[in-house]
C-alpha positions in Angstrom: 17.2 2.5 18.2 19.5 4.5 16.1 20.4 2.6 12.6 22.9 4.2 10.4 22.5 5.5 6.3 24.0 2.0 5.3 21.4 -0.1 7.7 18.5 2.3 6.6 19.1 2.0 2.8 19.5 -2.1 3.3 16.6 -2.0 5.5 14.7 0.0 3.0 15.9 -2.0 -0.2 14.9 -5.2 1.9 11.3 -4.5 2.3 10.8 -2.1 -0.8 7.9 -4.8 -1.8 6.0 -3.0 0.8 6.8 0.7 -0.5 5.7 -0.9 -4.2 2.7 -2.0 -3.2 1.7 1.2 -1.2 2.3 2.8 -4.3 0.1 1.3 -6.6 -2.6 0.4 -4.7 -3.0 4.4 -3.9 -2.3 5.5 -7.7 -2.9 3.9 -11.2 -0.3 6.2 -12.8 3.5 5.3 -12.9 4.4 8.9 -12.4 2.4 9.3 -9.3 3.2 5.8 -8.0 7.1 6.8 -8.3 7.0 10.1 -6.8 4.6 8.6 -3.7 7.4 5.8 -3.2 10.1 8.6 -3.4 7.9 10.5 -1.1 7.4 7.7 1.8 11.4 7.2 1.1 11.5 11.0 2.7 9.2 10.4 5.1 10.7 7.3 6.3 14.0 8.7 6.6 13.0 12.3 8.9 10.5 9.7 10.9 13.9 7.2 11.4 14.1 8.8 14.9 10.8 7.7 16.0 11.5 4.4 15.2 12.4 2.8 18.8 12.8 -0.6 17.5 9.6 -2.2 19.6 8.5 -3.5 16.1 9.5 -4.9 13.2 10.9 -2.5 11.2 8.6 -3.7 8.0 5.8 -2.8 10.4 7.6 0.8 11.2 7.6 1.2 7.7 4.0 0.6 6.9 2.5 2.8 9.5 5.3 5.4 8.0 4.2 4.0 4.6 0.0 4.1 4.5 -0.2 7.4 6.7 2.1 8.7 4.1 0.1 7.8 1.1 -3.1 8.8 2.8 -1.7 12.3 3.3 0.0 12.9 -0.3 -3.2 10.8 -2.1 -5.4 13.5 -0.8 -3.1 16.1 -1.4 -3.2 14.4 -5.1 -6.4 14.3 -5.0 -7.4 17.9 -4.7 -5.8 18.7 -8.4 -7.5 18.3 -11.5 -7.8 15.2 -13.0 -5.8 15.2 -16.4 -4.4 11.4 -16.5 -5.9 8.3 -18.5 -6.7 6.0 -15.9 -7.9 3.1 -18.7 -4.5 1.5 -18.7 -2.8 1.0 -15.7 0.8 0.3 -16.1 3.4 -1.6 -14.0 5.9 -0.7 -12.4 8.8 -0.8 -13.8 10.5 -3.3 -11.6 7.8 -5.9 -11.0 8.4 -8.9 -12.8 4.9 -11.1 -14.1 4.1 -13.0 -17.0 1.2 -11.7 -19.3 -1.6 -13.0 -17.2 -0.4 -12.5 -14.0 -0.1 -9.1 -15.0 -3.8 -9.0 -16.3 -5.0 -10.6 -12.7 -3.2 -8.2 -11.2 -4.3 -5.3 -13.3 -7.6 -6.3 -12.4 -7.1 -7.0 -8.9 -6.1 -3.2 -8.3 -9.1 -1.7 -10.5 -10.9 -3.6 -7.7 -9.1 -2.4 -5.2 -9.0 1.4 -6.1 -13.1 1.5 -5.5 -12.2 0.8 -1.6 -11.7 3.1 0.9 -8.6 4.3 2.3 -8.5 2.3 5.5 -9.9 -0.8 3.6 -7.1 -0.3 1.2 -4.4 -0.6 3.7 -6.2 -3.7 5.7 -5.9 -5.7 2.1 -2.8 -4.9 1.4 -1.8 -6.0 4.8 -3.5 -9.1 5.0 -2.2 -9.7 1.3 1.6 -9.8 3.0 0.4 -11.9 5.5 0.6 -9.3 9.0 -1.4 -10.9 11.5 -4.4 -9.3 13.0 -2.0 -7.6 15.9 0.2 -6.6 13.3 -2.8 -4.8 11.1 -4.0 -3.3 14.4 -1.2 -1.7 15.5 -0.1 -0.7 12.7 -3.8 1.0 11.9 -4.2 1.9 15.5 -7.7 -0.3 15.7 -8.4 -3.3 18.1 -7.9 -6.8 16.5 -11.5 -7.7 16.9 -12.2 -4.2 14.5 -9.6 -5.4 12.3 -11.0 -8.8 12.0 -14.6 -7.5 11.5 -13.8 -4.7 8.8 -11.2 -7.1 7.1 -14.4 -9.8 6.9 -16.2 -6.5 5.9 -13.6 -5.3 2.9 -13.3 -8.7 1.5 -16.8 -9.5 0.6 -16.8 -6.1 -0.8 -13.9 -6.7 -3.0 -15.6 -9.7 -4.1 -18.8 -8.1 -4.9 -16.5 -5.5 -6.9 -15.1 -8.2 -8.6 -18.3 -9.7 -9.6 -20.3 -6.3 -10.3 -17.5 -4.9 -12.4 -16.8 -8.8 -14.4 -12.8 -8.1 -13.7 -10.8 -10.4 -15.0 -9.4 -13.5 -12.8 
């Protein structure tokens, strides 16, 4: 399926949610969350010639997206820690009031202590992809998915309780 700058750039700006929320649940830093977005905008647009159009193209772009931010976040990873990761800061384009904001804050502390593949199955089942969906997209079975999803939300919970975040 061949889509042209114009349909890739409305595609993208359509389901940009998805590239945010990549973004912060890998990094707490603005910076790093704005150059991984930047960075999956790349890699979306040399991988546009994979994308055959057998799938949503939300669902192109979060396979595109998470192996993306698994890659660069271990790249990231791998240089010295010299950021102050007691304040996490929004991005600038998401809109919440105060509390939200603080819930949400505290939500993503949580969700930072997870795994990467337990990070990706939240913040799918968050934007409501059906167990198919997650599987494909990971490349597990939906019985797997439905067993480590089980799996990764009792563990956020437990975060949630052991840590006494905020909801």
């Amino acid at each position: 399926m061949q889509l042209t700058e114009q349909e890739f750039l409305a595609a993208i700006n359509t389901h940009k949610g998805i590239l945010y929320k990549v973004s912060r649940m890998y990094f707490d830093n603005t910076e790093d969350q704005q150059d991984l977005f930047q960075e999956i905008i790349l890699q979306l647009w040399k991988s546009l010639g994979t994308f055959k159009g057998n799938s949503a193209f939300s669902s192109w772009m979060y396979r595109v997206a998470l192996n993306t931010a698994i890659v660069y976040f271990k790249k990231e990873k791998r240089k010295p820690d010299n950021y102050n990761f007691k304040k996490i800061e929004p991005i600038a384009h998401e809109d919440y009031s105060n509390e939200k904001d603080q819930q949400l804050a505290s939500f993503y502390k949580a969700v930072k202590e997870l795994n990467k593949i337990e990070k990706a199955l939240i913040i799918q089942f968050i934007d409501g992809l059906s167990g198919k969906e997650i599987a494909d997209n990971l490349g597990l079975s939906e019985v797997n998915v439905r067993v480590k999803l089980n799996r990764t939300k009792s563990k956020l919970q437990d975060i949630i309780k052991q840590n006494g975040y905020e909801f």
